[in-house]
NUMARMI-683040 format. One record per residue (C-alpha): x, y, z; residue number from 0. Coordinates in nm, 4 decimals. Layout:
<pts>
+----------+----------+----------+-----+
|       c1 |       c2 |       c3 | num |
+----------+----------+----------+-----+
|        X |        Y |        Z | NUM |
...
+----------+----------+----------+-----+
</pts>
This chain:
<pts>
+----------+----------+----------+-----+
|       c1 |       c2 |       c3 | num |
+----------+----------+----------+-----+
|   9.2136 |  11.3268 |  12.4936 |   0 |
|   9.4358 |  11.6333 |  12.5246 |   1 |
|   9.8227 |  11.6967 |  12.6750 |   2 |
|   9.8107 |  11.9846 |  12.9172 |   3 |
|   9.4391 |  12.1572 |  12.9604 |   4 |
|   9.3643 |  12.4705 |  13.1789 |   5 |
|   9.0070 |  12.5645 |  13.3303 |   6 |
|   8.9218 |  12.9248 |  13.3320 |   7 |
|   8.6321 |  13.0492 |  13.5293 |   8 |
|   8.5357 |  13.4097 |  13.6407 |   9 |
|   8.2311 |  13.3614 |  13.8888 |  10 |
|   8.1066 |  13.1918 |  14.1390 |  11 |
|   7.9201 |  12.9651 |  13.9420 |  12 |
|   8.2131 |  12.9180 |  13.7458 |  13 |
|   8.4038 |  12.7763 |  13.9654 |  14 |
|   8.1594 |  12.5173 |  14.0929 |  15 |
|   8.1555 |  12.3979 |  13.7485 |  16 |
|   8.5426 |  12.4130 |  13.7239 |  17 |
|   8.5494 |  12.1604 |  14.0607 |  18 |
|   8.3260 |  11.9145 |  13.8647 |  19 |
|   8.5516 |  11.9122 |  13.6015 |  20 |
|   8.8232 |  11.8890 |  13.8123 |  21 |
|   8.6810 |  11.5804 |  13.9620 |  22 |
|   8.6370 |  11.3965 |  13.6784 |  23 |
|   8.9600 |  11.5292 |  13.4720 |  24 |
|   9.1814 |  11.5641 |  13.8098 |  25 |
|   9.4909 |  11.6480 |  13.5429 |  26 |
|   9.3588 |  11.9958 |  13.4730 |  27 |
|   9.5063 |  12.2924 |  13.6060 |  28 |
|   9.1850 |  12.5449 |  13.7460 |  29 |
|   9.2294 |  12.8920 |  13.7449 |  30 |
|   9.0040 |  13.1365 |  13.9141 |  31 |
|   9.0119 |  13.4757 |  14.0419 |  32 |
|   9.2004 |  13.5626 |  14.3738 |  33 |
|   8.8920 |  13.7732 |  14.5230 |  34 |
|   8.6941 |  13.4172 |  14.5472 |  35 |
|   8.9795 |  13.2188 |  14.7147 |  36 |
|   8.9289 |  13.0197 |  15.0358 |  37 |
|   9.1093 |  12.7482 |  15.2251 |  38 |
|   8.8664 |  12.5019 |  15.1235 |  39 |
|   8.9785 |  12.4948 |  14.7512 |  40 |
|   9.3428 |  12.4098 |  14.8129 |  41 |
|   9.3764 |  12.2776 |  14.4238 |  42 |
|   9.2891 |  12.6002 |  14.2355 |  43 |
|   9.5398 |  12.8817 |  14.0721 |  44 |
|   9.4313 |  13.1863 |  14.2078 |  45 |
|   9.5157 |  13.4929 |  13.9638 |  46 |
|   9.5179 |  13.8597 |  14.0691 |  47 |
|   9.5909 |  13.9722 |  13.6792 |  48 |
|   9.3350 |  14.0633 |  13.3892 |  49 |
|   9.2166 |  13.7673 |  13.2735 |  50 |
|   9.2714 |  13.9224 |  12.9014 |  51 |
|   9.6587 |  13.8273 |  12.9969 |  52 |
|   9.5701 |  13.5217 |  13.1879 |  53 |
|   9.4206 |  13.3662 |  12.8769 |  54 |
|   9.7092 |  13.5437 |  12.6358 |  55 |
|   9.9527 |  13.2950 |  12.8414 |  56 |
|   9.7633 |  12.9755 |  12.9159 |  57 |
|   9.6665 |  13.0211 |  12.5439 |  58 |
|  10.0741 |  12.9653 |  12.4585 |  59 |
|  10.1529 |  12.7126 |  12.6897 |  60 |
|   9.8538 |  12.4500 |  12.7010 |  61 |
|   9.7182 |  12.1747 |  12.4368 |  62 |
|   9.3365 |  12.3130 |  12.5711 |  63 |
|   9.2058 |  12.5798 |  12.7344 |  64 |
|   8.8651 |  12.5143 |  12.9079 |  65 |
|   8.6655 |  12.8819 |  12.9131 |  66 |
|   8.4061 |  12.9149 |  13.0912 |  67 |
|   8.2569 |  13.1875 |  13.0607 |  68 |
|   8.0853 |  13.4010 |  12.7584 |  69 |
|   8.1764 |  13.2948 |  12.4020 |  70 |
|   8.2118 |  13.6458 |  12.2362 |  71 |
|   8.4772 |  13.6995 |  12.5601 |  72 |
|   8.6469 |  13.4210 |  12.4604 |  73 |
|   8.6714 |  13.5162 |  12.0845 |  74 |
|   8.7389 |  13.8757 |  12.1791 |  75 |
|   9.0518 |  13.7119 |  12.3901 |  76 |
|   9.1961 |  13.4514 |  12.1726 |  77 |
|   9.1401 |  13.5863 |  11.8394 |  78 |
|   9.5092 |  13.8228 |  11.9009 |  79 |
|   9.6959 |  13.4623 |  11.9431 |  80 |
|   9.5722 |  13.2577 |  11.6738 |  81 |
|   9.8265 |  13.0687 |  11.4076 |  82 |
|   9.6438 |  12.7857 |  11.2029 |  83 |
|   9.4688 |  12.4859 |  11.3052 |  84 |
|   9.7419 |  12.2606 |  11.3344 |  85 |
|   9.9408 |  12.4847 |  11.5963 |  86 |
|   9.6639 |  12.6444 |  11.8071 |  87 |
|   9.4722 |  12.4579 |  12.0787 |  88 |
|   9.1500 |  12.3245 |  12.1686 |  89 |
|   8.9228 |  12.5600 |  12.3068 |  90 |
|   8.6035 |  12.4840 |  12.4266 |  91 |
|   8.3171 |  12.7189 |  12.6186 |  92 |
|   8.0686 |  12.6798 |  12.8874 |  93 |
|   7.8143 |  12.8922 |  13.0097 |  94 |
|   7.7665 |  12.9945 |  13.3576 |  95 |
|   7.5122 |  12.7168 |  13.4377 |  96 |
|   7.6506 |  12.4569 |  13.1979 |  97 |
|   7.3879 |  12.3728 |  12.9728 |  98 |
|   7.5904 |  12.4059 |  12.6767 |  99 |
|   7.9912 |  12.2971 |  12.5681 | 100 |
|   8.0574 |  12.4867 |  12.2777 | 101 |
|   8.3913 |  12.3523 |  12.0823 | 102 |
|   8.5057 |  12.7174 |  11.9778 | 103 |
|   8.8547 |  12.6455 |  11.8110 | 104 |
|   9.0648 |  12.3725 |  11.6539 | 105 |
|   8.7789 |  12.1257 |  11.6931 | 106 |
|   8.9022 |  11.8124 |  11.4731 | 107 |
|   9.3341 |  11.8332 |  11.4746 | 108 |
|   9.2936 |  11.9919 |  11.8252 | 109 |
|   9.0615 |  11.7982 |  11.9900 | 110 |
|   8.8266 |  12.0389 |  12.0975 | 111 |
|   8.5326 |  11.8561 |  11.9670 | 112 |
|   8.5895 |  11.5322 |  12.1475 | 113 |
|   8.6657 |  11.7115 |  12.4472 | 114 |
|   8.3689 |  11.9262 |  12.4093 | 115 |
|   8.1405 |  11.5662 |  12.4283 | 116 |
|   8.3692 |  11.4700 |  12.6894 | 117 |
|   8.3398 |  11.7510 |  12.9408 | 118 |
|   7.9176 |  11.7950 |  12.8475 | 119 |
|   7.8840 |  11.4315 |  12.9939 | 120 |
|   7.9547 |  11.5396 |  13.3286 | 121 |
|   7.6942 |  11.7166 |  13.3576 | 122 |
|   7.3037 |  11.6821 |  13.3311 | 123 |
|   7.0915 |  11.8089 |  13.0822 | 124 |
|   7.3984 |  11.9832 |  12.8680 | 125 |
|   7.4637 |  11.9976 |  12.5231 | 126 |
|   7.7697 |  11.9537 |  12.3537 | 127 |
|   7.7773 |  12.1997 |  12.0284 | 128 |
|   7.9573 |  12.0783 |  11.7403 | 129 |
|   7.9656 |  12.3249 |  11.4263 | 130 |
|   8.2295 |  12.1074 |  11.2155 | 131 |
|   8.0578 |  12.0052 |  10.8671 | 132 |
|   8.2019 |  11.6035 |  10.9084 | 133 |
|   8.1048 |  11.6025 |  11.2422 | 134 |
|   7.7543 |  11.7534 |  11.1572 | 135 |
|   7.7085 |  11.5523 |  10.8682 | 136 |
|   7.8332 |  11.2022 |  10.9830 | 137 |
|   8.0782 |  11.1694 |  10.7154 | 138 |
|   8.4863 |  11.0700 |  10.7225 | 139 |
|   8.7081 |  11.4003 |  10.8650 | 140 |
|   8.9359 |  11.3810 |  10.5708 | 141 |
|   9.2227 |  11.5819 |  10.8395 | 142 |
|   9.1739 |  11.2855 |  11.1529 | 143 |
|   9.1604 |  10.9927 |  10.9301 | 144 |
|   9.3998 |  10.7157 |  11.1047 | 145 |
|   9.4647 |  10.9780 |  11.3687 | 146 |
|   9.4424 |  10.7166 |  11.6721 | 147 |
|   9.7077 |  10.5022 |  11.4832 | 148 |
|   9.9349 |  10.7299 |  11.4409 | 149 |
|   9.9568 |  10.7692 |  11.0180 | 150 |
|  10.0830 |  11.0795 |  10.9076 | 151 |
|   9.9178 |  11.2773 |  10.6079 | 152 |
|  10.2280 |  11.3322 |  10.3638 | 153 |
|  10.0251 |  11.5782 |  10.1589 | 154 |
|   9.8769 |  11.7911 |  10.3948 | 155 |
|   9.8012 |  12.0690 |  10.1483 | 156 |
|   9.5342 |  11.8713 |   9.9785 | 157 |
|   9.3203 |  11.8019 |  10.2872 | 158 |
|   9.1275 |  12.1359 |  10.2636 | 159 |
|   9.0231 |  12.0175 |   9.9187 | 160 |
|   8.9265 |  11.7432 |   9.9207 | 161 |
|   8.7644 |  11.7848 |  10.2792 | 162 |
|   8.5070 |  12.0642 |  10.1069 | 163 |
|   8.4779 |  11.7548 |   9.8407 | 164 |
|   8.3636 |  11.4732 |  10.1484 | 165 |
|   8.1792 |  11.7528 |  10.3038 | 166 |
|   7.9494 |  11.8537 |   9.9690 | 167 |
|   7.9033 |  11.4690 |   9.8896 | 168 |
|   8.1159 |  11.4586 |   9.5863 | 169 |
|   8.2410 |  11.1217 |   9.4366 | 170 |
|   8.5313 |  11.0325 |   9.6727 | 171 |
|   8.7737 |  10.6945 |   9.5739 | 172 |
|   8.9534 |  10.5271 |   9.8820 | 173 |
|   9.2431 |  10.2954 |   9.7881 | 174 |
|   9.4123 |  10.1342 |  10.0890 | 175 |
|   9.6946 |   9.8501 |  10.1105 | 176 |
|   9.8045 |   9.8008 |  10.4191 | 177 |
|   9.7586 |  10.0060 |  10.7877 | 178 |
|   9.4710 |   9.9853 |  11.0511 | 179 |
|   9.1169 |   9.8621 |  10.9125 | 180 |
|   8.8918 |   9.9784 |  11.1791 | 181 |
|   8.9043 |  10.3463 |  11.0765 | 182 |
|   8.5188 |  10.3868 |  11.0340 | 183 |
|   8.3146 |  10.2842 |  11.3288 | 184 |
|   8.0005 |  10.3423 |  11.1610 | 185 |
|   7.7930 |  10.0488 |  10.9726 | 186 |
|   7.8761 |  10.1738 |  10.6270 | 187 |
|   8.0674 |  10.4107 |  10.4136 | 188 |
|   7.9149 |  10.7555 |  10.3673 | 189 |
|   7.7167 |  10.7133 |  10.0030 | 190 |
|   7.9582 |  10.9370 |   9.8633 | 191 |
|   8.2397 |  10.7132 |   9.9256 | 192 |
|   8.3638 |  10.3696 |   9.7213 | 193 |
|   8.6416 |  10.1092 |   9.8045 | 194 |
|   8.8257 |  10.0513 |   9.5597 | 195 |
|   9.0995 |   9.7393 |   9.4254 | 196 |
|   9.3653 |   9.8709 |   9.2298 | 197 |
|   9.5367 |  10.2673 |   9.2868 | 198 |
|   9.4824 |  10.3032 |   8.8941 | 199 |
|   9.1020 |  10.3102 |   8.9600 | 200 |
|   9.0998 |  10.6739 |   9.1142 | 201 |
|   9.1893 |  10.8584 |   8.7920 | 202 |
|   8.8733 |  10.7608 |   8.6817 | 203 |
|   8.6968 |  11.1569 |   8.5983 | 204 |
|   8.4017 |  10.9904 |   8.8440 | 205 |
|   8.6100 |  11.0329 |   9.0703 | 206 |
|   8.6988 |  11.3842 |   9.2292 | 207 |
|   8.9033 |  11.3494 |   9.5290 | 208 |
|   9.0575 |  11.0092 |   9.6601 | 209 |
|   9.2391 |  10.9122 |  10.0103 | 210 |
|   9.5433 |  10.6776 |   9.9545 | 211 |
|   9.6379 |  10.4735 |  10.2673 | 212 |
|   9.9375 |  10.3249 |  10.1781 | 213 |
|  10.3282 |  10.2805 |  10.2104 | 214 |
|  10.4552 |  10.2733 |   9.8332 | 215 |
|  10.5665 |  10.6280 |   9.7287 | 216 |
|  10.3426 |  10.7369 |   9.4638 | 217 |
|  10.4314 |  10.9523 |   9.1687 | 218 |
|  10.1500 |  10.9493 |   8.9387 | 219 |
|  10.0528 |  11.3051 |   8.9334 | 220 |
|   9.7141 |  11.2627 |   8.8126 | 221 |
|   9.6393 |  11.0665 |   9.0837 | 222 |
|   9.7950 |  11.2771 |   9.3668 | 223 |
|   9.6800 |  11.6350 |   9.2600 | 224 |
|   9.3014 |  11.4929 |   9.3676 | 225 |
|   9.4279 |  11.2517 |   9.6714 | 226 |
|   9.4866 |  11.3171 |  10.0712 | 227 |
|   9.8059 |  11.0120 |  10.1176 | 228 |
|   9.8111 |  10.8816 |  10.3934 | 229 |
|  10.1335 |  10.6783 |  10.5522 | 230 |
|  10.0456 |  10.4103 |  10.7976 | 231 |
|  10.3233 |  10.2835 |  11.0552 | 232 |
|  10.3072 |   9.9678 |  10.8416 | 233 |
|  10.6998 |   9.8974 |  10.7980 | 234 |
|  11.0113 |   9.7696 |  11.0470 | 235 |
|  11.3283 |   9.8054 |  10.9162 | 236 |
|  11.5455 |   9.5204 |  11.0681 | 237 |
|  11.9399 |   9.6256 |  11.1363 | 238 |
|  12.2146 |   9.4040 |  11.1455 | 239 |
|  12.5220 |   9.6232 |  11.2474 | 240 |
|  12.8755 |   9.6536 |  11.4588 | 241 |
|  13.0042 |   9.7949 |  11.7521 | 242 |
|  13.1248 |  10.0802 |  11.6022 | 243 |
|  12.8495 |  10.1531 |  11.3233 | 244 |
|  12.7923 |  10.5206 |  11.3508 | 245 |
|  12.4399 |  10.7329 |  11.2740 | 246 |
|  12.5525 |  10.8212 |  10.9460 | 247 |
|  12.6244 |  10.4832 |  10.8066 | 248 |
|  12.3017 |  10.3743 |  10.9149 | 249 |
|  12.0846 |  10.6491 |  10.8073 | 250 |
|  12.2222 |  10.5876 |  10.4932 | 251 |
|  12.1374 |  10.2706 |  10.4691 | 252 |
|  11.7736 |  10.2798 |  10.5853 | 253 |
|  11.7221 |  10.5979 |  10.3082 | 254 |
|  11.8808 |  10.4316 |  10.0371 | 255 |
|  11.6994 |  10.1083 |  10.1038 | 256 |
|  11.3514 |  10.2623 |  10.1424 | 257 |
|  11.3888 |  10.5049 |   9.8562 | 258 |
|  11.4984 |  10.2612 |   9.6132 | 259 |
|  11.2522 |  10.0393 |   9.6964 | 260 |
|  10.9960 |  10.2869 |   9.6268 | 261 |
|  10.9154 |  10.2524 |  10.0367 | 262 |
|  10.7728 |  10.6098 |  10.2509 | 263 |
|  11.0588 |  10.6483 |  10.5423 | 264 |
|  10.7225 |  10.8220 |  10.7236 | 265 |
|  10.5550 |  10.4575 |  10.7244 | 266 |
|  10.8067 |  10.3009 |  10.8977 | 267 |
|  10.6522 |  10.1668 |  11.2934 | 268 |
|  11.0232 |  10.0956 |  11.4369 | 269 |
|  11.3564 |   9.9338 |  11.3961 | 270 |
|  11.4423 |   9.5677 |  11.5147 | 271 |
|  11.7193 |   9.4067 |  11.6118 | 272 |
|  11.9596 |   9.1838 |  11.8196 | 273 |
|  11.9515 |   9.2574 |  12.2040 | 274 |
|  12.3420 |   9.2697 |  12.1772 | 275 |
|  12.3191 |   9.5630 |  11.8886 | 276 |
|  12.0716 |   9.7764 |  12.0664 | 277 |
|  12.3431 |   9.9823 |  12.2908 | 278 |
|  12.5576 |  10.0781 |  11.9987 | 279 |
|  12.5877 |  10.4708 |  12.0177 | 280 |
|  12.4948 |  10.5228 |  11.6379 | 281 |
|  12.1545 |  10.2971 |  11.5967 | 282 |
|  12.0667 |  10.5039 |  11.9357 | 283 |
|  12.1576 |  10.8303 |  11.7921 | 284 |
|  11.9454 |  10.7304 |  11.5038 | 285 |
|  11.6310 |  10.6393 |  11.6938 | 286 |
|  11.6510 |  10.9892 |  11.8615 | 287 |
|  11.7234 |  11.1762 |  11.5538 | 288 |
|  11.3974 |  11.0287 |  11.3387 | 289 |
|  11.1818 |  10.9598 |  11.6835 | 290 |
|  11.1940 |  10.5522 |  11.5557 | 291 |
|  11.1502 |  10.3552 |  11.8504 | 292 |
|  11.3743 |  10.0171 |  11.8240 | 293 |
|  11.2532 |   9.6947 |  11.9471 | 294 |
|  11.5358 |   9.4130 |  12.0185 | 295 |
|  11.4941 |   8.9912 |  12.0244 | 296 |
|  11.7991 |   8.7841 |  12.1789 | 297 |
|  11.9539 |   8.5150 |  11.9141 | 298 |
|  11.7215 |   8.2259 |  12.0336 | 299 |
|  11.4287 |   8.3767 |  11.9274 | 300 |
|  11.6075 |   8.5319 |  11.6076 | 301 |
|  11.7644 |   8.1419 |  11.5681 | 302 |
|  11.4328 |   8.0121 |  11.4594 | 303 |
|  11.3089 |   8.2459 |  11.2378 | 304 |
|  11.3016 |   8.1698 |  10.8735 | 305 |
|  11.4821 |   8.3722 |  10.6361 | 306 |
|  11.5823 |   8.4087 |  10.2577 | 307 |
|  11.9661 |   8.4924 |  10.3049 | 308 |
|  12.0948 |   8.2858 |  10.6440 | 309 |
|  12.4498 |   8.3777 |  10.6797 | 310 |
|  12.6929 |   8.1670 |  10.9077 | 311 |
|  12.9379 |   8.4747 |  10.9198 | 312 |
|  12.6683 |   8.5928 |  11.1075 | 313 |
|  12.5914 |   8.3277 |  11.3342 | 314 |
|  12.9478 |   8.2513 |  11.4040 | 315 |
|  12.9203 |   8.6216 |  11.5893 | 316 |
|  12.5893 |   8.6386 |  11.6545 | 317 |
|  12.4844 |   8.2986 |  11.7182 | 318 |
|  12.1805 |   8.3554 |  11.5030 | 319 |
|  12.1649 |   8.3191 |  11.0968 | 320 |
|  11.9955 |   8.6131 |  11.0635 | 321 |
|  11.9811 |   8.9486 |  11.1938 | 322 |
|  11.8245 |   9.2257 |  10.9619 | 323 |
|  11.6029 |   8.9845 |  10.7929 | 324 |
|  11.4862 |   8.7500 |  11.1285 | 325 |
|  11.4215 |   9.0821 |  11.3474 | 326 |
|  11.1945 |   9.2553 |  11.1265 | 327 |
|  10.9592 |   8.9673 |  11.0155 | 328 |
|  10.9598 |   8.9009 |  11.4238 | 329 |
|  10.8701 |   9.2782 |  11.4746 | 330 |
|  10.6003 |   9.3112 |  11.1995 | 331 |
|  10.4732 |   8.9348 |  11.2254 | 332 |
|  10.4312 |   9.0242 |  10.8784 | 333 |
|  10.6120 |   8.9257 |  10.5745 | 334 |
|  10.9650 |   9.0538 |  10.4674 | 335 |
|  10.9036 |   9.2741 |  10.1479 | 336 |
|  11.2991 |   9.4231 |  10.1119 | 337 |
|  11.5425 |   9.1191 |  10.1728 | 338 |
|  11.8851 |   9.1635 |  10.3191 | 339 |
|  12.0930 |   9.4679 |  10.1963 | 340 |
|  12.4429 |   9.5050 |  10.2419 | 341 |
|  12.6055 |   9.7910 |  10.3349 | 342 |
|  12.9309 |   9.6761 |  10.3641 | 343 |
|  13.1432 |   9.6630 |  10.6284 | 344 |
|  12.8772 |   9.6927 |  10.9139 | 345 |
|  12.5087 |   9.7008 |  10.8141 | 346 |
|  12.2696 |   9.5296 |  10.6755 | 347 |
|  11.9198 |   9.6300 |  10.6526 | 348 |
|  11.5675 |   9.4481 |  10.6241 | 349 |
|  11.2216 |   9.5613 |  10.5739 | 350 |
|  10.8808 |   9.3826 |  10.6948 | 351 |
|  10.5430 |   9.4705 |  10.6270 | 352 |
|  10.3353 |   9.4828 |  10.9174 | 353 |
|  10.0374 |   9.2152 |  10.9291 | 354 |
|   9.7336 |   9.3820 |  11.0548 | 355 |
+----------+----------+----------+-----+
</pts>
C-alpha cells in the first residue's frame, strides 16, 4: 500500500480511532499527545512538541502521514513542505468521529487514494472521499498505468497532457506490444479509448493523445509529442562473461547492444546467467549500479536449451553450449529477439523478450 505511514491524532477521540487503525495496519507508527498518555497504550509515540513541528518532520521522513484531525489544519500544516507530486507523500484526513477519509495530497503516484479506501473500510458507516478526475470519472489514470508491474513512464512530461485529454474524453489511441495485459480491471475500455494494431495508427489527427506500452525506442516525433511511453520490464539480457570481466566492459556491452538494437535499457526485467558467473565482482557491481536484479541457471538446465549460435569453446569451459543466448530465453520463457554478441575477450550478451 504505502512504505513507512505515521498516525496523527490530537484528542481523545482521536486516538481511539488511531488504535483501530493500528489494529488493522499494526506497521504504523501512532503519535499522540503526551497529556493523554497512560500505561495501557504501551504502542503509541507520545509528543510534548507543537504538533505544527510534529507534522513538519513526520511530513519529511514518511511515505504517508495519516491526520486525523481537521482538514484546513492539515492544509494550514503541510502546505510550507510541499515539492511536487512525485516527491511528497500520501496524506489522508479523518474527522474526529470517522465518518469521512478524505485523500488530501498525492492521491494517485502517492497512494493516498487507495489508502484513503483502505483505512475507511475499517470502520462503519464512513466514506472514503476521492476528488481525483480518473478516479471520479472511472477512466484510465494516465500517471499509474502499469504501476503494479513495475513499467516506468520514459516521458513523464507528457502525462499532465494527455491526462487533462483522458480526463475531458478526448480521442485517446493505445498501442501496446509486449508487458502485462491485465492493466484495466474494468469490463471495457473507457468510450474515449481505442486499441489499436500498428504504432503508425496514432498519428492519425483523430487521434489526440496516445499511450505507447512498449520496449522499441521510438523516434517518430509526431507520434511522441501526443503519447505518455511507457517501458514494461519485458527484456533479460543474458551474459556470458570471465572471471575477471569488470563493470565497465559489461555495461558497455549491454548499452551498445540495446541501443543498437533500437531496445529501451529501462525495459529490461533482469540479467541471466550461469550459476558459476554470478560471483564475478563486475556483473555484481553492475546489478547494484542499474538496480538489475540477476537470475542464474547451472549448465544442465542451460545444456538443453536451444539456441542459434552453440559454441563448444564454451562448453569445453562451461559445460553448456550456450550461455548468453540459453540464460535469457530460460529467464524470459520468451523468445530470443538479439542473438549472441561478442564482445571480445570476455562477454557476450543476449536479449529475450519476455512471454506474458
Amino acid at each position: 500500500m504505502t512504505g513507512n505511514t505515521a498516525v496523527i491524532a490530537i484528542t481523545r477521540n482521536g486516538i481511539d480511532i488511531a488504535n483501530k487503525i493500528m489494529e488493522r495496519m499494526p506497521e504504523v507508527q501512532v503519535y499522540a499527545p503526551i497529556k493523554f498518555a497512560n500505561s495501557v497504550m504501551h504502542k503509541m509515540n507520545w509528543f510534548n512538541e507543537q504538533t505544527a513541528q510534529l507534522v513538519a518532520n513526520l511530513f519529511k521522513k514518511n511515505d504517508a502521514l495519516i491526520c486525523i484531525f481537521s482538514l484546513d489544519a492539515v492544509v494550514r500544516l503541510i502546505a510550507p513542505f510541499l515539492v511536487d507530486k512525485k516527491t511528497d507523500p500520501a496524506v489522508i484526513v479523518i474527522d474526529d468521529k470517522a465518518h469521512f477519509v478524505i485523500s488530501a495530497l498525492s492521491g494517485h503516484l502517492g497512494g493516498a487514494n487507495s489508502l484513503a479506501r483502505l483505512v475507511s473500510s475499517f470502520f462503519d458507516d464512513c466514506l472514503p472521499v476521492i476528488t481525483t478526475a480518473a478516479d471520479v470519472n472511472e477512466t484510465i489514470a494516465v500517471d499509474l498505468l502499469g504501476r503494479e508491474f513495475s513499467w516506468i513512464i520514459e516521458n513523464i512530461e507528457n502525462v499532465t497532457k494527455v491526462s487533462a485529454l483522458m480526463v475531458n474524453e478526448e480521442k485517446i489511441g493505445i498501442y501496446q506490444e509486449t508487458g502485462e495485459k491485465g492493466w484495466w480491471q474494468n469490463k471495457s475500455l473507457p468510450r474515449n479509448v481505442t486499441v489499436v494494431s500498428e504504432l503508425e495508427d496514432l498519428k492519425s489527427p483523430h487521434f489526440k493523445g496516445a499511450l505507447i506500452i512498449s520496449d522499441r525506442i521510438i523516434d517518430d516525433q509526431l507520434i511522441l509529442e501526443k503519447s505518455v511511453l511507457y517501458r514494461p520490464k519485458s527484456l533479460v539480457v543474458g551474459i556470458g562473461i570471465h572471471r575477471d570481466t569488470s563493470n565497465e566492459v559489461i555495461d558497455y556491452g549491454v548499452m551498445n547492444t540495446i541501443k543498437t538494437e533500437g531496445l529501451s535499457f529501462n525495459s529490461i526485467r533482469n540479467i541471466a546467467t550461469i550459476d558459476r558467473e554470478a560471483s564475478v565482482k563486475g556483473l555484481q557491481d553492475f546489478s547494484s549500479r542499474h538496480r538489475i536484479p540477476i537470475e542464474v541457471f547451472d549448465r544442465n538446465k542451460l545444456g538443453i536449451v536451444p539456441v542459434p549460435n552453440p559454441s563448444e569453446v564454451v562448453k569445453r569451459f562451461e559445460g553448456t553450449s550456450s550461455v548468453s543466448e540459453a540464460s535469457s530465453i530460460l529467464s524470459a520463457k520468451g523468445v530470443l529477439v538479439v542473438p549472441k554478441q561478442k564482445y571480445p575477450p570476455d562477454l557476450t550478451v543476449a536479449v529475450a523478450r519476455v512471454k506474458f
